[in-house]
PASEBA-1860 file (N, C-alpha, C; in nm, 3 decimals):
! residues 189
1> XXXXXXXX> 0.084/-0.118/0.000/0.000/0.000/0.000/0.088/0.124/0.000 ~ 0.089/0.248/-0.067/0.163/0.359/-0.086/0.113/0.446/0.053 ~ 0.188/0.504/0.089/0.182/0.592/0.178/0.145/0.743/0.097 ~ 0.034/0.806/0.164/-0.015/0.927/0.105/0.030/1.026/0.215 ~ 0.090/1.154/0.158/0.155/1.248/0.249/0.062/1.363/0.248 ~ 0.039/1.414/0.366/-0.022/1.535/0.404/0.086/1.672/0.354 ~ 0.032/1.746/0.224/0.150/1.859/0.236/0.099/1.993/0.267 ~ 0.163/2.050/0.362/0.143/2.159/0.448/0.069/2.209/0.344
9> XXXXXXXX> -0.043/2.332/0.444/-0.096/2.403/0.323/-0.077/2.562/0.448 ~ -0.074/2.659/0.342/-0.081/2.735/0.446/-0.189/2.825/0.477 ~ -0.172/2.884/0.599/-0.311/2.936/0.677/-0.434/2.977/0.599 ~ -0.362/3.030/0.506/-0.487/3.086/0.402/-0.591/3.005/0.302 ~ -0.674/3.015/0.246/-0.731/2.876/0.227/-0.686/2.922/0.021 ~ -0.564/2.993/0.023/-0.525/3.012/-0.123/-0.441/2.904/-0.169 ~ -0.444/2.863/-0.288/-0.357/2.774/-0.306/-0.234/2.801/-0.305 ~ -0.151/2.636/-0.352/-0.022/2.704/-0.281/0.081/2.754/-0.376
17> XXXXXXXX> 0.179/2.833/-0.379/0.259/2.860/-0.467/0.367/2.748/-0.497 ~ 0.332/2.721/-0.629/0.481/2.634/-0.693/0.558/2.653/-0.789 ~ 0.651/2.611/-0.732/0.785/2.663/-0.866/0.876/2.527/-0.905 ~ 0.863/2.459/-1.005/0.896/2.375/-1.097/1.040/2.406/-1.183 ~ 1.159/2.373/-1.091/1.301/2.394/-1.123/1.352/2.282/-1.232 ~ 1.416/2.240/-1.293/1.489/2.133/-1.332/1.587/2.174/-1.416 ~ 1.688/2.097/-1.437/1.755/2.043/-1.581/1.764/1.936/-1.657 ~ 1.768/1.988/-1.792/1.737/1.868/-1.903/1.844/1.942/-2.013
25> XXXXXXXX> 1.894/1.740/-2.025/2.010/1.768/-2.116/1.974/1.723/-2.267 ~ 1.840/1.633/-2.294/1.845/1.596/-2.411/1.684/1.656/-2.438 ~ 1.593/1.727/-2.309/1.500/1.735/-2.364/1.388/1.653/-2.291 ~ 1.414/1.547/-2.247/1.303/1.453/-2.215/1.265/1.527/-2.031 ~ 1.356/1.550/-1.974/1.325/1.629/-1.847/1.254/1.748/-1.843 ~ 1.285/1.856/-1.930/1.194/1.937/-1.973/1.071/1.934/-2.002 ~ 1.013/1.841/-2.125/0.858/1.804/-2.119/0.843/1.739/-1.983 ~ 0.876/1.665/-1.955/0.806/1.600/-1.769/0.755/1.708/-1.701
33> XXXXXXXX> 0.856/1.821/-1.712/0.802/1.960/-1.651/0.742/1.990/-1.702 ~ 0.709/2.024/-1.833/0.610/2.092/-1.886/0.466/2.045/-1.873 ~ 0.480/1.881/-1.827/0.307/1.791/-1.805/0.303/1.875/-1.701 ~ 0.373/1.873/-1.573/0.360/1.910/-1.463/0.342/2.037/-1.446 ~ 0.378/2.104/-1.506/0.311/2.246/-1.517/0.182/2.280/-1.576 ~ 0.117/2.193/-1.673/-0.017/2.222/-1.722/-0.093/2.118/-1.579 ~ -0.069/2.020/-1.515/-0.115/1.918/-1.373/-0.140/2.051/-1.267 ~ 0.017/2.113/-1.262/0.009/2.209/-1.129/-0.065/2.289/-1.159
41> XXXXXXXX> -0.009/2.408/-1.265/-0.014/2.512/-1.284/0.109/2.584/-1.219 ~ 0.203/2.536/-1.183/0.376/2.587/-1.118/0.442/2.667/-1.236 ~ 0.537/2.719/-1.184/0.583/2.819/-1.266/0.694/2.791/-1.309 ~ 0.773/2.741/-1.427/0.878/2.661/-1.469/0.986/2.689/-1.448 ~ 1.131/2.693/-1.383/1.224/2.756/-1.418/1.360/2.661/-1.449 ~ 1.406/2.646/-1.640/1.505/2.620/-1.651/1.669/2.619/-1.610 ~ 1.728/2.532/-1.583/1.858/2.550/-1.506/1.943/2.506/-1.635 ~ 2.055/2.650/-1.581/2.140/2.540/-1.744/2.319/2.581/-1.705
49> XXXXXXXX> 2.390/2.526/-1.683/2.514/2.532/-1.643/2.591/2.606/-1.737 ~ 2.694/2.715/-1.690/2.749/2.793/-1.758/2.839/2.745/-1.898 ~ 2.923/2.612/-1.836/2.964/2.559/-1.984/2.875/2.387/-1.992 ~ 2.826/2.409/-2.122/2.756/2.314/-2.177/2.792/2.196/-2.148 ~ 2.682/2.089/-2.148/2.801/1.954/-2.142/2.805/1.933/-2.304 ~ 2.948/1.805/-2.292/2.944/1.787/-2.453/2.819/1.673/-2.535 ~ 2.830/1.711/-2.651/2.697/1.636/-2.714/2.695/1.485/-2.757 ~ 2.867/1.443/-2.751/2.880/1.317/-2.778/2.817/1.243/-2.647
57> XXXXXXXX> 2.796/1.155/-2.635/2.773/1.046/-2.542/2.861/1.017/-2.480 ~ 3.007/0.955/-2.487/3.068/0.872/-2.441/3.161/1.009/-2.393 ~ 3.198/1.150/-2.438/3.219/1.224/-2.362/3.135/1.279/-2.245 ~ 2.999/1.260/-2.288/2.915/1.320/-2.186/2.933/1.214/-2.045 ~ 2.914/1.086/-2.084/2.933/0.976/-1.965/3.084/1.018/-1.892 ~ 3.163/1.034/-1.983/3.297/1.072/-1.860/3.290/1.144/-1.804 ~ 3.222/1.301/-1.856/3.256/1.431/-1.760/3.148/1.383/-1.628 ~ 3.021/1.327/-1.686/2.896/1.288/-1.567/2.972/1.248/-1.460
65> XXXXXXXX> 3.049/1.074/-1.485/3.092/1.015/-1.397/3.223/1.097/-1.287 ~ 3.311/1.164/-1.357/3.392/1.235/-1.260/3.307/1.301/-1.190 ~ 3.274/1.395/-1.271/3.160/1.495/-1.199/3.098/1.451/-1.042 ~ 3.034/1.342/-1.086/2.948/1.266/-0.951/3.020/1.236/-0.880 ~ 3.145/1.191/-0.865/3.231/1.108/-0.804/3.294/1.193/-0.734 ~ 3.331/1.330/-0.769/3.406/1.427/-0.711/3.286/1.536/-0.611 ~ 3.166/1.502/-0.707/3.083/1.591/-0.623/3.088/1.812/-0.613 ~ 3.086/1.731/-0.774/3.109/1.861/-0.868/3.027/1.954/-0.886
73> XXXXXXXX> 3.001/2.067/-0.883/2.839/2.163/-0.877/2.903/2.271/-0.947 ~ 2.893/2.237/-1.081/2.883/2.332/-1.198/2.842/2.481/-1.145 ~ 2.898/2.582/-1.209/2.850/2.751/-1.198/2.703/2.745/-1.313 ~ 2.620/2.798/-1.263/2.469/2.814/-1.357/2.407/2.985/-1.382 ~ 2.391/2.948/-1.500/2.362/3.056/-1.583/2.251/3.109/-1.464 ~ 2.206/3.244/-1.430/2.157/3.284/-1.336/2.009/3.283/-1.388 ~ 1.918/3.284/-1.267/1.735/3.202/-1.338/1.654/3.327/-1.260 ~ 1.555/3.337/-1.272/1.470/3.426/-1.298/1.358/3.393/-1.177
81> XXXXXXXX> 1.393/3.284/-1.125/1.271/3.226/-0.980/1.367/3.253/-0.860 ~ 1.343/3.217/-0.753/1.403/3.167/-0.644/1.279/3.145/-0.551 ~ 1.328/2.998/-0.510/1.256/2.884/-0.434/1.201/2.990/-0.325 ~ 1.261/3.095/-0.239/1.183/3.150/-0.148/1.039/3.205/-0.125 ~ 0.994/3.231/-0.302/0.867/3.259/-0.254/0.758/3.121/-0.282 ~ 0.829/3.067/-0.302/0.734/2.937/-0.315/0.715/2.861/-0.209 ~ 0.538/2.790/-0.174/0.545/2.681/-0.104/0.592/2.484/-0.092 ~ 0.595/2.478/-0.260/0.595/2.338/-0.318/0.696/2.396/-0.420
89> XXXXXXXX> 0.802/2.308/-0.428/0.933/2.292/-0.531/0.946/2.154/-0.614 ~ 0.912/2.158/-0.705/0.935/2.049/-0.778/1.079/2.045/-0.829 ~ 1.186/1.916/-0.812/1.262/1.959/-0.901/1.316/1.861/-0.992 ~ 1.344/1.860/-1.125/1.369/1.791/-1.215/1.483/1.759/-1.257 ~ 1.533/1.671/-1.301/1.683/1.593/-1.353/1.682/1.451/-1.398 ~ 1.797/1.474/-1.560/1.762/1.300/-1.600/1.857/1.262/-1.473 ~ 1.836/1.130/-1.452/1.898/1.057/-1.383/2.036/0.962/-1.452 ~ 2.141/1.079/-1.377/2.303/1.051/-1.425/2.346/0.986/-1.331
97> XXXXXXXX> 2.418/0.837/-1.391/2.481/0.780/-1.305/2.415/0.673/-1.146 ~ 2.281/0.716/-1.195/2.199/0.678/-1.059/2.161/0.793/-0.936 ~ 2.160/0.941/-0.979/2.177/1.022/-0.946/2.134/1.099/-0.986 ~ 2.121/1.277/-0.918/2.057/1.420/-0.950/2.210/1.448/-1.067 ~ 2.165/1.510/-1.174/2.225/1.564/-1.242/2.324/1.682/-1.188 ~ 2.437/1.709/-1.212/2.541/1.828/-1.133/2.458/1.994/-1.118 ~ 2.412/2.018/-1.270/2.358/2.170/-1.250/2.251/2.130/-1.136 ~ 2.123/2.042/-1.107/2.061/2.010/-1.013/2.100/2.045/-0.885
105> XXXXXXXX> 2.206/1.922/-0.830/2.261/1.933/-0.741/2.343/2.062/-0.737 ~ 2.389/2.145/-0.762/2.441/2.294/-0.791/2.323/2.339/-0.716 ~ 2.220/2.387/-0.794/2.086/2.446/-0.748/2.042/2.444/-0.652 ~ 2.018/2.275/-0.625/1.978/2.249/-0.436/2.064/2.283/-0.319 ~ 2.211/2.258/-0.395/2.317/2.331/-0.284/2.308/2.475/-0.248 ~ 2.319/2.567/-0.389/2.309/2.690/-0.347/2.181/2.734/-0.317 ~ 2.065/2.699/-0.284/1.897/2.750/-0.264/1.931/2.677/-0.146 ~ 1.985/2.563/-0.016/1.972/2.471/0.034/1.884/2.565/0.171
113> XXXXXXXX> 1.951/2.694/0.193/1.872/2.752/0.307/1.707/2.828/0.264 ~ 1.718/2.860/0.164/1.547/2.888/0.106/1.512/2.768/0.066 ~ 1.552/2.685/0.082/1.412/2.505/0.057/1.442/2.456/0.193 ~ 1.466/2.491/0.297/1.454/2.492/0.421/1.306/2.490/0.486 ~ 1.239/2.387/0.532/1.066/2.355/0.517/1.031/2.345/0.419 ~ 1.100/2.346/0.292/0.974/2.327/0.185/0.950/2.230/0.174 ~ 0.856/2.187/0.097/0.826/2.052/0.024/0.899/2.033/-0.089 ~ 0.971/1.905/-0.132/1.017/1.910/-0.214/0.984/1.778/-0.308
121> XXXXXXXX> 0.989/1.780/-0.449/0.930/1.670/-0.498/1.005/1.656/-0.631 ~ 1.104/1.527/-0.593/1.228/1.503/-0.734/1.116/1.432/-0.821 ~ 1.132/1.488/-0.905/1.106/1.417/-1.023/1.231/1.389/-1.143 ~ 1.223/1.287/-1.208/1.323/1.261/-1.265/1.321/1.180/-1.445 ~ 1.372/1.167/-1.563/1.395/1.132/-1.664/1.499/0.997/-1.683 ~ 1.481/0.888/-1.744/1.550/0.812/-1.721/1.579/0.739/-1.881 ~ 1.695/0.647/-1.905/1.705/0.559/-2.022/1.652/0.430/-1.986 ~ 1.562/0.409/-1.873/1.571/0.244/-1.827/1.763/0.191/-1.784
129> XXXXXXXX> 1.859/0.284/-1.773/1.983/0.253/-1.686/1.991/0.259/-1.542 ~ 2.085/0.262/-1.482/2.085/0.281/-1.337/1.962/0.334/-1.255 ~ 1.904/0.273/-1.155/1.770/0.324/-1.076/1.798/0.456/-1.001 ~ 1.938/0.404/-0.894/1.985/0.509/-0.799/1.887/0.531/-0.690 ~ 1.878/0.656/-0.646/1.852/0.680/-0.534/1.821/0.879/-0.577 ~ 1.755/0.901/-0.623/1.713/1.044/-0.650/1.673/1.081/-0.538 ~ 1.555/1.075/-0.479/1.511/1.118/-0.358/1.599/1.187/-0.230 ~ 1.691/1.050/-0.251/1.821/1.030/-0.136/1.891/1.153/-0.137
137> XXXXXXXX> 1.931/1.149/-0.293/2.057/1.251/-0.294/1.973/1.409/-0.316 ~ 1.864/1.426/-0.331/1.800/1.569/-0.297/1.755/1.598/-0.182 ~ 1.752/1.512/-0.046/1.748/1.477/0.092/1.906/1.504/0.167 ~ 1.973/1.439/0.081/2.127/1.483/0.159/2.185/1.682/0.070 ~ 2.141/1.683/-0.029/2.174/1.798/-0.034/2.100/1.903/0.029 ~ 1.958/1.848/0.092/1.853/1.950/0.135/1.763/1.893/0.228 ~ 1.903/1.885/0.364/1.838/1.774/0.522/1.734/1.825/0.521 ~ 1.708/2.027/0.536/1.596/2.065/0.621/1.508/2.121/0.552
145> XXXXXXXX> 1.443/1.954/0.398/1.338/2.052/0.327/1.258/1.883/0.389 ~ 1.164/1.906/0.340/1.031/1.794/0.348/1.026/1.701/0.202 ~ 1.134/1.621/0.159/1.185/1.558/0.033/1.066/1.445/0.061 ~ 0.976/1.446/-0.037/0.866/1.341/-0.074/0.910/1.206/-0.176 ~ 0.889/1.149/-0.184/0.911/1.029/-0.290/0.943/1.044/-0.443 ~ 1.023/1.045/-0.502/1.092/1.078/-0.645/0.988/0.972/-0.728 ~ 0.974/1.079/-0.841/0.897/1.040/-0.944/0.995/0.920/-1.079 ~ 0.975/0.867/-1.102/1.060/0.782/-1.192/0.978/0.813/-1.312
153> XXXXXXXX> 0.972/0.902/-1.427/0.918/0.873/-1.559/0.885/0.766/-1.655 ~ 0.803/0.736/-1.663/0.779/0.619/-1.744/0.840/0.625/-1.831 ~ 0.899/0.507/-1.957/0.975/0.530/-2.001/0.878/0.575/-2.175 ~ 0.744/0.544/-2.162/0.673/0.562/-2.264/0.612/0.695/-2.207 ~ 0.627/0.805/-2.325/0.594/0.951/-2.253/0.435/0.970/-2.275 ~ 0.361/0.879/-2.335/0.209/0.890/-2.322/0.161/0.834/-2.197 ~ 0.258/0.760/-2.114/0.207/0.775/-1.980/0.232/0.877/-1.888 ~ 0.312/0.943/-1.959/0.336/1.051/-1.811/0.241/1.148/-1.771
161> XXXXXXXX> 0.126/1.201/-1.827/-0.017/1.243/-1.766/-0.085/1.157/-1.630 ~ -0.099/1.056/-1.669/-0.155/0.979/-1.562/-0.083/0.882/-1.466 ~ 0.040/0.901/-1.512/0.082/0.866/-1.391/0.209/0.982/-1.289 ~ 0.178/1.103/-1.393/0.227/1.190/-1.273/0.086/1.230/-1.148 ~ -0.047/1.253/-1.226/-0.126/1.249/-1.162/-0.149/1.166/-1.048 ~ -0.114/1.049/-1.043/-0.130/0.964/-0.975/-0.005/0.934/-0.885 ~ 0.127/1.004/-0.880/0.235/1.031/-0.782/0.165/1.156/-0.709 ~ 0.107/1.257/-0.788/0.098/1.367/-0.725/-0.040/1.358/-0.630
169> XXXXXXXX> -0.137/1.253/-0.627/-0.201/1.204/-0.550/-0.151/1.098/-0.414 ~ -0.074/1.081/-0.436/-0.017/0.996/-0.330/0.099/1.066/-0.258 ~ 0.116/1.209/-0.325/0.196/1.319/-0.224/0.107/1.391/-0.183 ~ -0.021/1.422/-0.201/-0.109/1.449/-0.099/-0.179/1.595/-0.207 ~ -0.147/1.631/-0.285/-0.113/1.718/-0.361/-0.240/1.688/-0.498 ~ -0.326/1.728/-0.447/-0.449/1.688/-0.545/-0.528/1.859/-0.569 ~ -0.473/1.892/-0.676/-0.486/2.002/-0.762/-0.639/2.068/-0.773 ~ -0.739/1.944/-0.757/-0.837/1.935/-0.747/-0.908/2.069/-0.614
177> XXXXXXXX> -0.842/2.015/-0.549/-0.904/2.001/-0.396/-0.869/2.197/-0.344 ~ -0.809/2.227/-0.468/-0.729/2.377/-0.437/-0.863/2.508/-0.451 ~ -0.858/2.590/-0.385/-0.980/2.694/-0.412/-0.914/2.755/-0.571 ~ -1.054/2.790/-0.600/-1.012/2.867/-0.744/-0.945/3.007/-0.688 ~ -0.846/3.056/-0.793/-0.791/3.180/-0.785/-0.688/3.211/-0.911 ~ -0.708/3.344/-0.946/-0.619/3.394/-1.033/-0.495/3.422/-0.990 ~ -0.456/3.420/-1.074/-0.295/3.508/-1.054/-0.229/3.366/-1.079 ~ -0.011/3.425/-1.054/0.075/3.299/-1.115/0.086/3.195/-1.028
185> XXXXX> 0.162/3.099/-1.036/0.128/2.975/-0.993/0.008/2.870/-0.929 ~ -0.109/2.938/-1.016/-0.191/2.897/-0.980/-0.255/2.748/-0.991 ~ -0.283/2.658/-0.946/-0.313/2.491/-0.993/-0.431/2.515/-1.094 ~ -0.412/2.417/-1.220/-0.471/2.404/-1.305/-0.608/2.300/-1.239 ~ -0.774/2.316/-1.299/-0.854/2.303/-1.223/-0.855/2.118/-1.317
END
């Protein structure tokens, strides 16, 4: 049986503000966000590391693997959100190595004291390679946020409507249930 999480709501009976961070290196992490932003209604914000990774493969796997191993956090092109005014943080990354992608982990390091109480909710892109531990490693970069259960993408992208719906129901997080209201980050009805 899945465990369903209560996520804070606050005093006001407005919905809550979300901001939908990630990086995507080929593309497939990006649309995940983008379902999840027409699901939420969160407000997207791309992360993209100052020097590119390379486009070959088998270079990209080397710089990944040092990268991870050394516990490397790339400099990032500067973004246009910050997690502080938000209540719910989604954040996105293919899964390198079994792991949060470096610009990711960059992000959660440097935001680590504004996602301090938040809710946080990895979502992630995958090849069907390494499973890892996503959750884990956005929990150790960010002890004092409220890290919920990591989303694993299906690997067929006509499921990812209904079954992000159905993670985001079992984080307690039912879009539904939100009062109507205008303005940005508002949940889609």
């Amino acid at each position: 049986m899945s465990a369903v999480y209560e996520t804070p709501r606050p005093e006001t009976s407005a919905p809550p503000r979300i901001l939908i961070a990630f990086y995507t290196y080929s593309g497939s992490t990006g649309k995940l966000a983008e379902v999840l932003q027409r699901l939420t209604g969160g407000t997207l914000t791309r992360l993209y590391p100052c020097q590119p990774y390379p486009s070959r493969f088998p270079e990209l796997l080397e710089q990944v693997r040092r990268e991870v191993r050394s516990h490397h956090y790339p400099r990032l092109l500067p973004v246009s959100e910050s997690p502080a005014g938000y209540d719910i943080v989604f954040v996105g990354t293919p899964n390198w190595c079994g792991t949060v992608a470096p610009p990711l982990a960059a992000w959660l390091r440097r935001n680590r004291t504004a996602l301090t109480g938040k809710v946080l909710l990895p979502f992630y892109s995958h090849c069907g390679g390494e499973p890892g531990d996503v959750g884990g490693a956005v929990q150790w970069l960010c002890p004092d946020a409220a890290v919920r259960p990591a989303f694993a993408a299906p690997l067929d992208e006509q499921e990812w409507p209904a079954a992000l719906s159905a993670w985001l129901e079992r984080c307690g997080l039912m879009a539904s249930s939100w009062p109507e209201q205008s303005g940005e980050g508002k949940p889609a009805g």
